[in-house]
C-alpha positions as CSV (number, residue, x, y, z in Angstrom):
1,X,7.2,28.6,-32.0
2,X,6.2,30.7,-35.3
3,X,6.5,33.8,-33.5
4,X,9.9,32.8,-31.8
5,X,11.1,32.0,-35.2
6,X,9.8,34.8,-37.2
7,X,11.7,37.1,-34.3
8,X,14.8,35.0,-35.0
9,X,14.6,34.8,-38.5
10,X,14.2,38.7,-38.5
11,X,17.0,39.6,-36.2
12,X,19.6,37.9,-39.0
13,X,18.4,41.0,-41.1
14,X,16.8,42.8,-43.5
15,X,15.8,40.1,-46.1
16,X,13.3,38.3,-43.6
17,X,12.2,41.6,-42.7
18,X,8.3,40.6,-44.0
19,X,8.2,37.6,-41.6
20,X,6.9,40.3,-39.1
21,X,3.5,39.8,-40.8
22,X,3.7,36.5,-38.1
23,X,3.3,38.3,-35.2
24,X,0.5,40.0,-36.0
25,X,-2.2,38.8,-33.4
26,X,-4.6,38.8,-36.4
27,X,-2.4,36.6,-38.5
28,X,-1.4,34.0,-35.8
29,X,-5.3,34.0,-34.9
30,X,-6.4,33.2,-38.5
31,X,-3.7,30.5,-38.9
32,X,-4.2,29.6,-35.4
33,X,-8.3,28.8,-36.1
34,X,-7.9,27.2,-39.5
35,X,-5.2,24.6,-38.1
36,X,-7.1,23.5,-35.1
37,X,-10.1,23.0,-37.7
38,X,-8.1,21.2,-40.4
39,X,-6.8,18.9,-37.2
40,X,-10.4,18.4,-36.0
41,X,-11.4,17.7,-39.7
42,X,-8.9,15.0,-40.5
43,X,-8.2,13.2,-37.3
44,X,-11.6,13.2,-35.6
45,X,-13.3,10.6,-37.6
46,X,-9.7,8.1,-37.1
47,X,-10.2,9.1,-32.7
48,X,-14.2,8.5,-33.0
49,X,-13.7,4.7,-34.2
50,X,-11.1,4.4,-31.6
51,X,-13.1,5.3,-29.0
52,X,-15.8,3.3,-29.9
53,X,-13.6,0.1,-30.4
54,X,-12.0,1.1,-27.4
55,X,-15.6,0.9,-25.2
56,X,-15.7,4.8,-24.4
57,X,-19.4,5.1,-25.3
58,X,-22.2,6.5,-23.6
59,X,-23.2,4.4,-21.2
60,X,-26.7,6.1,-20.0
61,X,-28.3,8.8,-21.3
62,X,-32.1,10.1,-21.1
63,X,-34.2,8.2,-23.8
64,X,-35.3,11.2,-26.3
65,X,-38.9,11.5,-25.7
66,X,-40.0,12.1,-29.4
67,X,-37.7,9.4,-30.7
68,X,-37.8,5.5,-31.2
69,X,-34.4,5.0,-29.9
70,X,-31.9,6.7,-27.7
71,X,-28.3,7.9,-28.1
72,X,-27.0,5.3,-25.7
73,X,-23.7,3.8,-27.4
74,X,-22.4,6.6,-29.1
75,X,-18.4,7.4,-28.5
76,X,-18.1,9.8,-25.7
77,X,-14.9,12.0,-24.3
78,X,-14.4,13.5,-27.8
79,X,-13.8,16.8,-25.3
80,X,-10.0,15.0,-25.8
81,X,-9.7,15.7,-29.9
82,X,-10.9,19.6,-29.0
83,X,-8.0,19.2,-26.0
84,X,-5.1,18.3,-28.5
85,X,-5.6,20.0,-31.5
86,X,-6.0,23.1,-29.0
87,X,-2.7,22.0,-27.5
88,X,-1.0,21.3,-30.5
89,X,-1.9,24.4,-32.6
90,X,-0.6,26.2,-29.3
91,X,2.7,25.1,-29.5
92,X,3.2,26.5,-33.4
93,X,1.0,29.6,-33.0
94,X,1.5,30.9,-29.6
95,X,3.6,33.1,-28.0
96,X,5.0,30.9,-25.3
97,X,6.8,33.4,-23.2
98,X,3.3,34.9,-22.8
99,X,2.3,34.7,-19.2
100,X,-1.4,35.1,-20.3
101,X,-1.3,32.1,-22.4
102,X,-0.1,29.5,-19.5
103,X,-2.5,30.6,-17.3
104,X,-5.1,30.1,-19.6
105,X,-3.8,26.7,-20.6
106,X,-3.8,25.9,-16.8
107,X,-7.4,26.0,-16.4
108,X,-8.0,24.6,-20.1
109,X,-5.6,21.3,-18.9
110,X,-6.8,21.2,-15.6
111,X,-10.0,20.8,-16.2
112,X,-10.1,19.0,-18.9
113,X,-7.9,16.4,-16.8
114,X,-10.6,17.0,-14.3
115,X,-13.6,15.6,-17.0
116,X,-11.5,12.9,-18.4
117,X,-11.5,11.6,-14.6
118,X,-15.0,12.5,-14.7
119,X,-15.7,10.6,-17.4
120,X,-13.1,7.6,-16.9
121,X,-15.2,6.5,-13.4
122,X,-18.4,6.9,-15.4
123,X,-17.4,4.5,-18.0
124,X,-15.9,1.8,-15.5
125,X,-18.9,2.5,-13.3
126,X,-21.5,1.8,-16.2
127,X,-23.4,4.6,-15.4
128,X,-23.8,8.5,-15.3
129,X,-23.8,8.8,-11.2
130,X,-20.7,6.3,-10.9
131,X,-18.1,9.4,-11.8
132,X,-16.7,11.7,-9.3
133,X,-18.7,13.0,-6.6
134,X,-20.5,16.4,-6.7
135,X,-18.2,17.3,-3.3
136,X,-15.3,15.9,-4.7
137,X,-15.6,17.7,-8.0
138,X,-15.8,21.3,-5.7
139,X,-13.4,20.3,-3.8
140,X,-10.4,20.0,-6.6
141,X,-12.4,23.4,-8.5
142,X,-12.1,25.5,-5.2
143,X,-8.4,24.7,-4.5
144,X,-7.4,24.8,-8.2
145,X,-9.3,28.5,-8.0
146,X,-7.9,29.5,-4.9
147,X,-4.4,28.7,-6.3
148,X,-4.9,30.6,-9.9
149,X,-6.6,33.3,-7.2
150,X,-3.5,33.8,-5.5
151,X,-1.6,33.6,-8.2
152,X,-2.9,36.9,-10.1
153,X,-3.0,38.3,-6.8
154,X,0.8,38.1,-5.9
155,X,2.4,41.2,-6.7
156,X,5.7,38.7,-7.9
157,X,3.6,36.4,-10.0
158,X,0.4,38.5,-11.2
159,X,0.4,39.7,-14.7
160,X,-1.9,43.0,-13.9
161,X,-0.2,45.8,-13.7
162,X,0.6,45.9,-9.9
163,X,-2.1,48.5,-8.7
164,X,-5.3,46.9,-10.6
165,X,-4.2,42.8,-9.7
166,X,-6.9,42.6,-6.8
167,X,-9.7,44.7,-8.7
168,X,-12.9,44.0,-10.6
169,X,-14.7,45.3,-13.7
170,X,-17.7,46.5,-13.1
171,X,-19.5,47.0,-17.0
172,X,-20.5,50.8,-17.9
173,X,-18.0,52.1,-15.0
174,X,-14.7,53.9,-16.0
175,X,-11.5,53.0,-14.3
176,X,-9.6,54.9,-12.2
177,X,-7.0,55.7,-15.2
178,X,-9.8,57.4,-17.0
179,X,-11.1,59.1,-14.2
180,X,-14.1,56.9,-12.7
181,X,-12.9,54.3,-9.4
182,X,-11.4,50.8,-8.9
183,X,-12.9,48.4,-6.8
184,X,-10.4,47.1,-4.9
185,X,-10.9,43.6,-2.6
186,X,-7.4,42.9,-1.3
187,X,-7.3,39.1,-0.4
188,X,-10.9,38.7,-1.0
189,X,-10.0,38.8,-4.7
190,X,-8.5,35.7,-3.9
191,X,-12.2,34.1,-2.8
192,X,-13.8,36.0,-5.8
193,X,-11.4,34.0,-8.5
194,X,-12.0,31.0,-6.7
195,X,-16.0,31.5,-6.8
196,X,-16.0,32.2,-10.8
197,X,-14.1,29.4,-11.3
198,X,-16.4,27.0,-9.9
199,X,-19.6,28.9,-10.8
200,X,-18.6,29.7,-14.8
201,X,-16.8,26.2,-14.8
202,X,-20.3,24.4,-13.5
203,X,-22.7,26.8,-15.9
204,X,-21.0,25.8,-18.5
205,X,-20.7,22.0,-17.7
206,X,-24.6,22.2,-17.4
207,X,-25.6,23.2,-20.6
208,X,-24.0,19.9,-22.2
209,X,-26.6,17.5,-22.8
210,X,-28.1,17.8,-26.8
211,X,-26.3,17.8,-29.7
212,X,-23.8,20.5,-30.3
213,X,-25.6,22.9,-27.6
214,X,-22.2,23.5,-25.5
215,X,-19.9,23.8,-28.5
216,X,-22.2,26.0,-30.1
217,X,-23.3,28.0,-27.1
218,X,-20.0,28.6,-26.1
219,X,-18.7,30.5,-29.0
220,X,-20.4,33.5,-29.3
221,X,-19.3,34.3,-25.5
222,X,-15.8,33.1,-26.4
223,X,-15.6,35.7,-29.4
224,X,-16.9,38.4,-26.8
225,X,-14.0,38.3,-24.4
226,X,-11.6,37.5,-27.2
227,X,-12.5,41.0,-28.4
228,X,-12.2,42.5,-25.0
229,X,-8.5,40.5,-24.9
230,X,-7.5,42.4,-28.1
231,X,-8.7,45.9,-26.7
232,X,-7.4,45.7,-23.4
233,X,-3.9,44.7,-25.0
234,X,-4.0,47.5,-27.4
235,X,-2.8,51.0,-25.6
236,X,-4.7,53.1,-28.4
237,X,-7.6,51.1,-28.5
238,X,-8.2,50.6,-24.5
239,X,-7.7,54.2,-24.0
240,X,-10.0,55.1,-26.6
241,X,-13.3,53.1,-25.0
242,X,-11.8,53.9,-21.3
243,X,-10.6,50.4,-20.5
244,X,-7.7,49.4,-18.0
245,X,-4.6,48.5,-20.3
246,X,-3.3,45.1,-20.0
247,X,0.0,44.7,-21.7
248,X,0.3,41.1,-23.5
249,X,-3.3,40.2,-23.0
250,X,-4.2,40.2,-26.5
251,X,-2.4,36.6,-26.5
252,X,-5.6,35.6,-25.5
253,X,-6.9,36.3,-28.9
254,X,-4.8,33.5,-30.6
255,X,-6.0,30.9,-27.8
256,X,-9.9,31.7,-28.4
257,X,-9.3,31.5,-32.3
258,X,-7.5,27.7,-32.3
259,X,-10.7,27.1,-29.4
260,X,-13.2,28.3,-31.9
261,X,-11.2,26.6,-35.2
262,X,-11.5,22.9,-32.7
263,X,-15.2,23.6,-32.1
264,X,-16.5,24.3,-35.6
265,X,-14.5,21.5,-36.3
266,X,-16.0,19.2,-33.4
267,X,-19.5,20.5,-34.2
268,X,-18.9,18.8,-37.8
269,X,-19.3,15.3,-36.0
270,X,-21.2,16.6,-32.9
271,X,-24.2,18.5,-34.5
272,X,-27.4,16.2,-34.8
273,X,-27.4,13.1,-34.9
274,X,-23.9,13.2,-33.2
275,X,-21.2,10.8,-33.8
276,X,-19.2,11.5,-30.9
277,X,-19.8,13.5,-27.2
278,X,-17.3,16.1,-25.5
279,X,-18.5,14.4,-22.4
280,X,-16.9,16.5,-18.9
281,X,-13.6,16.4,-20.4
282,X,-15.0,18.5,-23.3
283,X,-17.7,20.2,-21.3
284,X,-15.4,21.0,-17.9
285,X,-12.5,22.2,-20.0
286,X,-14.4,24.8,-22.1
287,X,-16.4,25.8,-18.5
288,X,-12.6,26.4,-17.3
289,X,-11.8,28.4,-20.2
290,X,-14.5,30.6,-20.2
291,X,-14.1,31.4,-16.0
292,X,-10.0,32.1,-16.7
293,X,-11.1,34.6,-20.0
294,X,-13.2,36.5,-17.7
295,X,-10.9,36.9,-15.2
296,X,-7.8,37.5,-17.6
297,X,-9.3,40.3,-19.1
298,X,-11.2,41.7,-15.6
299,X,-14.4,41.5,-17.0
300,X,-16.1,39.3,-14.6
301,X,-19.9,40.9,-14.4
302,X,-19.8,41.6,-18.6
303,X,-20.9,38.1,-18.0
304,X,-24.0,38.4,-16.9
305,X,-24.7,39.6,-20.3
306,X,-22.3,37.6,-22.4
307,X,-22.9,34.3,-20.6
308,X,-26.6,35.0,-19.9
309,X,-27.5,32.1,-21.5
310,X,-25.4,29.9,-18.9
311,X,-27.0,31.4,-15.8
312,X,-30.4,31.0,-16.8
313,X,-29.3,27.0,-17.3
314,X,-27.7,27.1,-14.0
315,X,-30.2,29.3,-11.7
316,X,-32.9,27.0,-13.2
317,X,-31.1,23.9,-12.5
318,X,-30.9,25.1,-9.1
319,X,-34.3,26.2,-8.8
320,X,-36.0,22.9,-10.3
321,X,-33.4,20.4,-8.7
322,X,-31.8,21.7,-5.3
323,X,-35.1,23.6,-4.6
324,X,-37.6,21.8,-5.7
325,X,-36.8,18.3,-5.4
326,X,-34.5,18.8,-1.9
327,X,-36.6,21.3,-0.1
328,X,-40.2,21.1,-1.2
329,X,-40.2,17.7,-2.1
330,X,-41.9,18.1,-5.9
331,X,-40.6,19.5,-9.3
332,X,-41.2,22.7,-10.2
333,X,-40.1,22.2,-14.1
334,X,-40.4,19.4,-15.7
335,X,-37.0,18.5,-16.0
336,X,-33.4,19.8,-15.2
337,X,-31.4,20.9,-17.0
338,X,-34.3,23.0,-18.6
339,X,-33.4,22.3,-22.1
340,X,-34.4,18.9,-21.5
341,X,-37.6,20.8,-20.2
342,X,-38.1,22.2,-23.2
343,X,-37.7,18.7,-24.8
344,X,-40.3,17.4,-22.3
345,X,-42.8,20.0,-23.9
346,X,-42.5,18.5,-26.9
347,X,-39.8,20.6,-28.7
348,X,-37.6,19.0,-31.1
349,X,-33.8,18.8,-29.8
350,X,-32.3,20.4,-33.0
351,X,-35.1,23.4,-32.4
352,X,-34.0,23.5,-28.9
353,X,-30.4,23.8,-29.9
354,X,-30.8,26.2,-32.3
355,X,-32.9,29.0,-30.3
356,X,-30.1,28.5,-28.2
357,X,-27.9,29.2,-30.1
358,X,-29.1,32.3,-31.2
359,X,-29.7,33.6,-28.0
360,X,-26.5,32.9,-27.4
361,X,-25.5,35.1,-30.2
362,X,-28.0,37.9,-29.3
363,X,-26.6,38.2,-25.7
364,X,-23.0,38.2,-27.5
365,X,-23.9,40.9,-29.6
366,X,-25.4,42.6,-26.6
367,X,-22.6,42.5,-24.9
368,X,-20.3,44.1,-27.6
369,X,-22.9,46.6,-27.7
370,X,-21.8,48.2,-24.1
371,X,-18.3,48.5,-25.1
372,X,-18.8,52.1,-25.9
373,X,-21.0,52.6,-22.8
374,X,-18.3,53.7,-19.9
């Protein structure tokens, strides 16, 4: 709406001339971050008591094992406050003819609707295994995939440019513009978008669990791609490092920094001892960001490195629990997901959350470390 207005306000002539300073990406970014934070600020403690009051608290969680007492009780779904100041700050500070930015606010809505159900059947069930089933769950992931798949694979619909839309980035590998090779997959692309939505959109669902470890996880990997975003959408810059050039993607930049403003903000209230939990619809919805980012800006295997942190959650998961405890019948860590291992060993859960953090932050910087390396 600001840009639109700025545009408008600049066409009447000359005098509004230095409204252009609003659709700078930086500018709308900054103004974009520090409103979702001021929203998160003020109106998160008014949505935490009405949560509680309104019975969405925690209904079973696992008993700290260094602690008298457990977090059972405490307001849960605060994923929602994160989902509307996100939404609202969109609406001022986004370009809404950007085809980047509804595609992004696709997966953001749909899968925070998807937690929120998550969470809903959890509540009325009285109990953590009472929400949606595991099949269910990949069920609605894989057709929602499959439809954003096909989507930024039609030649009438994708926002690629029309002879990249069904290619991959492959990190350290110049594209065929500068002289290396595209790796075209035709409709398989379709398939591959639908398998990193589920897979990112579960990692990141996984690492939810301690106090302000999936906000504060999650941005560091966030800031990576929103980088990437701004390069890619810059002609100069993308040809420079030997990047494909995505016209309008840099939109993405202003979606990340209101993301980012909301989760400083939410970590205010969710960092230790937490007043309020994203639950799924927190948890799901930042997993669904972080899948459409990576596919946006055609980065997919940067996160290996980037979201490093969320595999080794999620392989070990698999490992200890479908492995383990399906197949060979014992466990083969102590407990899944393995930050509640590490709790197990006797770790406190803020030392837990801040070593991951800054492995989180290491792997980020790692990351922006092979930008130069094509």
């Amino acid at each position: 709406m600001i840009a639109e207005l700025a545009s408008f306000l600049m066409s009447q002539g000359e005098p509004y001339g230095f409204l252009r300073v609003l659709l700078y990406i930086s500018v709308r970014g900054i103004g974009a971050a520090m409103t979702t934070l001021l929203i998160m600020l003020i109106f998160s403690p008014i949505i935490i008591r009405k949560l509680y009051r309104s019975g969405f608290r925690d209904q079973q969680r696992d008993f700290d094992l260094h602690l008298a007492k457990s977090k059972q009780g405490t307001p849960t779904m605060g994923g929602i406050i994160v989902v509307g100041a996100v939404c609202i700050c969109m609406i001022f500070w986004g370009d809404l003819s950007n085809h980047y930015l509804w595609l992004i606010c696709s997966a953001f809505l749909f899968f925070a609707w998807l937690g929120f159900i998550d969470d809903r059947a959890k509540l009325r069930g009285g109990e953590a295994d009472a929400g949606l089933s595991r099949k269910m769950k990949l069920i609605l992931q894989t057709v929602y995939g499959l439809a954003f798949g096909l989507f930024l694979f039609y030649p009438a619909t994708t926002p690629f440019p029309i002879n990249i839309s069904d290619t991959i980035g492959i990190p350290f590998l110049k594209p065929a513009a500068h002289g290396g090779f595209d790796l075209h997959l035709s409709w398989l692309y379709v398939v591959f978008v639908a398998f990193v939505i589920v897979a990112v959109s579960n990692a990141v669902n996984l690492i939810d669990g301690l106090d302000g470890l999936a906000a504060g996880s999650s941005l560091p990997p966030l800031l990576v791609y929103s980088v990437l975003a701004y390069i890619l959408g810059n002609v100069k810059l993308s040809g420079y490092l030997l990047y494909p050039s995505l016209p309008e993607v840099h939109e993405l930049v202003v979606f990340v920094a209101a993301l980012a403003g909301a989760l400083v903000g939410f970590l205010w209230f969710n960092g230790y001892p937490a007043q309020v939990f994203m639950g799924d619809t927190g948890s799901l919805s930042l997993g669904g960001v972080m899948a459409a980012l990576i596919l946006l800006t055609k980065q997919e295997f940067l996160f290996i490195i980037a979201g490093g942190l969320f595999l080794y959650v999620n392989i070990t998961h698999v490992i200890g629990d479908r492995i383990g405890l399906n197949y060979l019948g014992r466990r083969i860590f102590y407990r899944t997901p393995i930050h509640h291992a590490y709790e197990h060993l006797g770790f406190a859960e803020t030392k837990v959350v801040l070593r991951f953090w800054i492995v989180a932050q290491v792997l980020a910087l790692l990351a922006l470390a092979t930008l130069k390396l094509r």
